[in-house]
N, C-alpha and C positions, 0 to 999 in steps of 0.2 A: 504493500500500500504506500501510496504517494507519502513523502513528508515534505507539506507544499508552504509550512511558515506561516499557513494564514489558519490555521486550524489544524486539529486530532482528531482521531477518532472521537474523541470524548466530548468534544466542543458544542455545549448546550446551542438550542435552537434560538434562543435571549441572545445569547452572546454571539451569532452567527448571523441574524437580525439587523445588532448596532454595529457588525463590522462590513458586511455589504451596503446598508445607509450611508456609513463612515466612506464607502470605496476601498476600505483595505482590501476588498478579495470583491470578483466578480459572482454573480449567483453562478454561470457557468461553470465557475472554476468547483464551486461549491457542489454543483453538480455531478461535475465528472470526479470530483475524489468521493463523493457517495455511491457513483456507478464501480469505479476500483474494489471500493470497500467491499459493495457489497457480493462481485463476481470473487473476491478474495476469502469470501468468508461462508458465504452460502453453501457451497459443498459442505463445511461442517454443521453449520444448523441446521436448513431447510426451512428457512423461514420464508425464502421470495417463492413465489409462483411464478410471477410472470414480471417481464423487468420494459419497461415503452422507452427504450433510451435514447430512440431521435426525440421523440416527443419531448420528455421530460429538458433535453438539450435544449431544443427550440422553445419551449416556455422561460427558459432561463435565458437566455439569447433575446428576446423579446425584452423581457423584464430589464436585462441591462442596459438593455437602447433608451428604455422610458428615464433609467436612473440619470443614465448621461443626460438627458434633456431636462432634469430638473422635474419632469413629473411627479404628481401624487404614484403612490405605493402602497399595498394594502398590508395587515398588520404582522403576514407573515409572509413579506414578500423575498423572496428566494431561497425559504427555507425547503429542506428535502425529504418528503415524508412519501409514503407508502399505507397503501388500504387492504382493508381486509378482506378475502375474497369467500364472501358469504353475505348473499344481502347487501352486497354492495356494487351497486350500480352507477359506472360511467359508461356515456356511448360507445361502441365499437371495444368495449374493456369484455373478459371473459367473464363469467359470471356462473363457475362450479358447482356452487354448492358448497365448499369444503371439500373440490374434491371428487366430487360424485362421477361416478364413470358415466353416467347417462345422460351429464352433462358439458362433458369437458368440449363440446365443440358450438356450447353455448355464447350468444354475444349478446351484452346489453344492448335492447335498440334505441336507437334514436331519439333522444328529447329524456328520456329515463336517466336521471341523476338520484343517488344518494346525499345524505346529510355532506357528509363528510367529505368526500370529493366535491360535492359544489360549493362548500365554503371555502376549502383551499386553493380552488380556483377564483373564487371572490375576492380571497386577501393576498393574492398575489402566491402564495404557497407552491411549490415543483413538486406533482404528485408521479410517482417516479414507477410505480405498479401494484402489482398485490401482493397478501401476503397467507401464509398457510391456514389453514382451520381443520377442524373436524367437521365430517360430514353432518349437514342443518344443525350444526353448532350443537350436538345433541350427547355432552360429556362433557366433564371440565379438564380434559385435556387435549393435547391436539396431535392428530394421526391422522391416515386417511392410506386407503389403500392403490393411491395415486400419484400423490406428495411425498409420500411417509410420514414420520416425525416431526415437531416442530422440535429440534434441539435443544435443552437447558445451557445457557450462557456458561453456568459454573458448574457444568458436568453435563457435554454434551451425551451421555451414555444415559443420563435422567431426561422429561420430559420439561417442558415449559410451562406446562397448563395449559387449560382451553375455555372456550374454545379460540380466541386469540391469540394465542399461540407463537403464531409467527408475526407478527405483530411487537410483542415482548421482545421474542428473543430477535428482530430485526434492533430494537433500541438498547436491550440489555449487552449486545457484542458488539455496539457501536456502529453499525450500518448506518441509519437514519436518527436522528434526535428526538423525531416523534413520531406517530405510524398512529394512522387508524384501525379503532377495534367495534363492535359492539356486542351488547351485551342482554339476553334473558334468563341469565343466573348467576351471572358474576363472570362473565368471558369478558370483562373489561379489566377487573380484579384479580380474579384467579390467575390470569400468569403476570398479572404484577407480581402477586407477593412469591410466586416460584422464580422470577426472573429479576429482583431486588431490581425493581422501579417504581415509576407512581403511578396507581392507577385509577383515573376518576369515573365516578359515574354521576350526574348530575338527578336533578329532583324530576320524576314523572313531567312532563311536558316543557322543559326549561330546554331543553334540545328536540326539536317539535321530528315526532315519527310518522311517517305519512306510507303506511305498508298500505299495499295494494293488491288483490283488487277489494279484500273486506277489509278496513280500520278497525271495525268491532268484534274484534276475533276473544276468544276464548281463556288465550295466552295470558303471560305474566305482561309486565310492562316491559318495552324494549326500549334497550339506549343505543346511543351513538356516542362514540367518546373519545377519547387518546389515551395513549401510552407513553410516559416520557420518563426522563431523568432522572428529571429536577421537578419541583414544585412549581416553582417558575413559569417552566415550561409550559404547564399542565395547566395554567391561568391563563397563559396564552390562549392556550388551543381553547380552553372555554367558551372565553370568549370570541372567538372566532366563528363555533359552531352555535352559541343558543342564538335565540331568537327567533319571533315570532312567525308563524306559518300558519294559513287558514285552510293549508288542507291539514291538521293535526286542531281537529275539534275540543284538546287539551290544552293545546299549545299559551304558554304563558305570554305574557309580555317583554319586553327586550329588556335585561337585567344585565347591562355588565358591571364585574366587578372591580373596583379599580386594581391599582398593584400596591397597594396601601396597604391591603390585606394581610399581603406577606413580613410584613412588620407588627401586625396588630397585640402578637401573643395569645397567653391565651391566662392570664390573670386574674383571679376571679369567675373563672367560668366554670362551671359545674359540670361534672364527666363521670359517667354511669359505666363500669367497669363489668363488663361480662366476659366470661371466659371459654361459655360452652354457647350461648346465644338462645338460651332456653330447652339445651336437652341435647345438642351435638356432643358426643365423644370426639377428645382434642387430646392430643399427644402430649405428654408429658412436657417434654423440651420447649412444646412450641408458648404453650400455658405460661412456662418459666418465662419466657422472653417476651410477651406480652405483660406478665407481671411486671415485668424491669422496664417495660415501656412509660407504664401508667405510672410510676417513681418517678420518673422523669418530669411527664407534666405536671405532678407535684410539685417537685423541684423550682419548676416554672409558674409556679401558682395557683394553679386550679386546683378544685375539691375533687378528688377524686375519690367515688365510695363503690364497692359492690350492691349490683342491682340486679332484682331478678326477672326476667321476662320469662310472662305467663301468656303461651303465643294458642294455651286451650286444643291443644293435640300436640300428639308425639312427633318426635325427630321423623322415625319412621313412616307416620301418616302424610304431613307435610312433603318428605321427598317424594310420596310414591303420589302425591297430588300437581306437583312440579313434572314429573316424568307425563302425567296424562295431557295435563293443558297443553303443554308443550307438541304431546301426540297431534292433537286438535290441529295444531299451526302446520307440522309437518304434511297430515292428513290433508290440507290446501294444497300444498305443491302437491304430492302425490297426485291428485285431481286435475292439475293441470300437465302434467306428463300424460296421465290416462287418456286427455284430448287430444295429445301430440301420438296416441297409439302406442305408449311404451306401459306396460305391467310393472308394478309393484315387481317382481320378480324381476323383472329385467334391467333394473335400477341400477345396481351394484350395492346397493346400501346396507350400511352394516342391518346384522339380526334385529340386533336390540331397538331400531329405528321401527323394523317392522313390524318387531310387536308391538311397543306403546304404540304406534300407529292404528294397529289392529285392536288394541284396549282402546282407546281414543274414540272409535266408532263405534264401539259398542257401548256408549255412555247413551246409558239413559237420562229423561230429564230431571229426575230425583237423583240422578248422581249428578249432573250436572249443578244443580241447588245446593247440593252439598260441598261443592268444594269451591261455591261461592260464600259459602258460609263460613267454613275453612281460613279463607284468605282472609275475610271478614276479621276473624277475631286475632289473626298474625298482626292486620292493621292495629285490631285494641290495643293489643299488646304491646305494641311498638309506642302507641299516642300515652298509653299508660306507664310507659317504665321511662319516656321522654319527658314526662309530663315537670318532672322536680329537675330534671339535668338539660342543658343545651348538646349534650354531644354524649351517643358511646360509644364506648371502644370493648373489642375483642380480637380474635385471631378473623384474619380474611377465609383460611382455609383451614383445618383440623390434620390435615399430615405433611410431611414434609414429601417434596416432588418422587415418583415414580421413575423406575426404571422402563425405557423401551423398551416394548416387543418388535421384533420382526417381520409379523406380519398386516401390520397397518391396523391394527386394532387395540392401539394400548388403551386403557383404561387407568381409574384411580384406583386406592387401597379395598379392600374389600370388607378390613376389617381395621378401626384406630381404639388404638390403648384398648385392646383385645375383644372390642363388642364390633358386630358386623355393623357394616354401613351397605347402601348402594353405591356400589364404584362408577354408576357415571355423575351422581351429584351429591349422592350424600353425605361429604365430606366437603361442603362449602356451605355453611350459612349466607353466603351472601346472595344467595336467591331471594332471602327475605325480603331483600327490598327491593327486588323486584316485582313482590305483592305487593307492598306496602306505595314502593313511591318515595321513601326517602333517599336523599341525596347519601355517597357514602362514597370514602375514596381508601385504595389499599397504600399504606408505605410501608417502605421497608422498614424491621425492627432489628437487623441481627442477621449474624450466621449463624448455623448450628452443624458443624462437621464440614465447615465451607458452604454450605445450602442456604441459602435467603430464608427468611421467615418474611411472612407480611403481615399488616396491622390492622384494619377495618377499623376506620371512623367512620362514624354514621352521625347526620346530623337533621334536624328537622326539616320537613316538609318544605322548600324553597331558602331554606337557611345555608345554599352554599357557600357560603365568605366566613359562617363557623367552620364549616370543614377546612377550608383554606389554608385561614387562618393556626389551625391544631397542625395543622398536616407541614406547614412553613416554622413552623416554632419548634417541632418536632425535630427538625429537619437540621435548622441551623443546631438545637441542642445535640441531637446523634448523627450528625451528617454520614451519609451513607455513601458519600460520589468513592472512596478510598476503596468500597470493597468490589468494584470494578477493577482493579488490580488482581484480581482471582481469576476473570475474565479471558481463555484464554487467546 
């Protein structure tokens, strides 16, 4: 890889920002050592999918012409990022699946944009291609029997998480500084906290989602979000993606946050310390290092007490309610293959897809009621354990990252601190607020045997510049950029 003076690997998307503004380095130049990086580093993780590098050249090439002329520039203009290739849709861009063999000669058509790509093309951003998933994002880790693995930064022989995956580990091995993810269980999260970066998800409708062709589907709530660094970073990209959209009949009103935020602390604030998230089995080590978290923002002022969430059903019932809805979503696409004359069998798609698929339509409408009911009271539970704190905190995920398999099917633990879980999600509470709606972002807390731990702050209903704010104060107290040095 280039060592081109004007940047590292490591070189936040902030600080990448004021030195193309400055003229120290051109976006091109920025460009093409992001293309080096990342043909130098892909063979080991598997994060990119697919790479647009005249494209990506010629936006940047563009962008420099405007600089030279003294033009306006939008807020992330010649930074170099990559999207997730699941759900996310640019014109003429591939549009997999995660992956899926039934779709791999799929192309978004025309006029069809996602969040995330159309805001980086809004603020001037060089979106540079995609990046790995698991098949309909249906696991929290990332595989596919296409791609394969999406590699772990600090032990590519362990997995990333999913389903963003690659995504993570594009920012965790210094590829790109920021990269598009989204998220219906924590695939925005989950390979933050395996891939020690930040990973935000913003409040129900503050990043407006506009799925097509039903809006009122069944599902959890879905985010669009980033993966980055820095903290920083990940206020950038916030604000670059919420705002307001009237095909997203949620959609909030335009809230940015300043960068104030990231100074505010967190003094006096009141923080609800959960360890299991209302009934998760959580690994011993990881417990530990969440404990030494929450010391921290002690340290730094806030109250921090144990709190208990009463989310009115088991770990167990909660996942296997997650696993259905979800069926519901997938169950859509499958219908739309079916019109294109392709069978459920002739998909490629893992088992486990087909059968929540096959549960999903056999819901009747009293089960259907009932796991509206379900979510219903994960919400009480949430507005009631909120109710006396501005913010909690627990582990993002319950084990530390997996070993790859072989044959494009890796999955999570089957079993943490010896009680069985479901290995495609029952080892991540942060689907919760996926039901709920609250804002919630993963940092890193720690190694454990050289492995990342992540953190899960969660904060009220539209209260992101709480989370920011916890998550920057955190950040300057345990800075986490040194364990990127493990990286290899």
């Amino acid at each position: 890889m280039s060592q081109n003076g004007f940047a590292d690997r490591w070189t936040s998307a902030s600080e990448l920002l004021r030195r193309i503004q400055q003229r120290e380095c051109s976006a091109v130049e920025v460009t093409r050592d992001a293309i080096e990086r990342i043909h130098a580093l892909n063979p080991v993780y598997g994060a990119v999918t697919f790479l647009a590098e005249d494209e990506a050249v010629s936006a940047a090439r563009a962008l420099d012409e405007r600089i030279a002329r003294s033009e306006p520039v939008g807020s992330l203009a010649g930074i170099p990022s990559l999207m997730k290739d699941l759900y996310g849709f640019r014109p003429g861009w591939p549009t997999t699946l995660g992956g899926l063999p039934a779709a791999l000669e799929d192309r978004a058509p025309e006029g069809v944009w996602s969040r995330y790509p159309l805001q980086m093309a809004a603020h001037d951003g060089v979106l540079m291609g995609q990046t790995n998933s698991s098949t309909f994002g249906f696991r929290g880790v990332t595989d596919n029997t296409t791609f394969g693995p999406a590699r772990n930064p600090f032990d590519p022989d362990r997995n990333a998480g999913g389903s963003s995956g690659g995504s993570a580990t594009a920012v965790g091995s210094g590829m790109v500084p920021m990269a598009g993810a989204s998220d219906a269980g924590g695939s925005i999260r989950i390979p933050a906290a395996w891939t020690g970066t930040f990973g935000f998800q913003a409040s129900a409708g503050r990043i407006p989602s506009t799925p097509r062709p039903s809006l009122y589907h069944l599902g959890p709530h879905l985010y669009e979000g980033a993966v980055t660094r820095t903290v920083e970073d990940g206020l950038l990209a916030f604000n670059a993606l919420q705002g307001f959209d009237p095909h997203d009949p949620y959609a909030a009103p335009e809230a940015t946050i300043p960068s104030s935020v990231l100074t505010a602390g967190v003094a006096g604030k009141r923080i609800g310390l959960s360890l299991d998230f209302g009934g998760f089995p959580v690994e011993p080590v990881i417990a530990e290092r969440i404990e030494r978290a929450a010391e921290t923002f002690e340290s730094l002022g806030a109250i921090v007490e144990p709190v208990a969430l009463n989310l009115g059903h088991s770990h167990d019932e909660l996942t296997r309610m997650w696993l259905r809805v979800m069926g519901t979503l997938m169950a859509a696409d499958f219908d739309g293959f079916a019109a294109r004359g392709i069978a459920p069998d002739k998909l490629g798609a893992p088992e486990t897809v087909l059968r929540w698929v096959d549960e999903a339509r056999r819901m009747t409408f009293d089960d259907i009621v009932r796991d509206r009911v379900m979510r219903t009271a994960v919400l009480d539970g949430f507005i009631e354990a909120t109710g006396s704190y501005d913010l909690l905190l627990g582990p993002t995920v319950t084990s530390m990252p997996v070993r790859n398999r072989t044959d494009g099917d890796t999955a999570g633990p089957e079993t943490v601190d010896g009680r069985p879980v479901d290995p495609l999600i029952g080892w991540c509470p942060t689907y919760l607020t996926n039901f709920t709606g609250f804002p919630s972002a993963s940092v890193p807390a720690g190694l454990v045997d050289g492995l990342p731990v992540g953190m899960l702050i969660v904060g009220k209903k539209f209260r992101e510049a709480d989370v920011f704010a916890a998550a920057a104060a955190f950040e300057a107290a345990r800075p986490w950029f040194g364990d990127y040095d493990r990286v290899e």
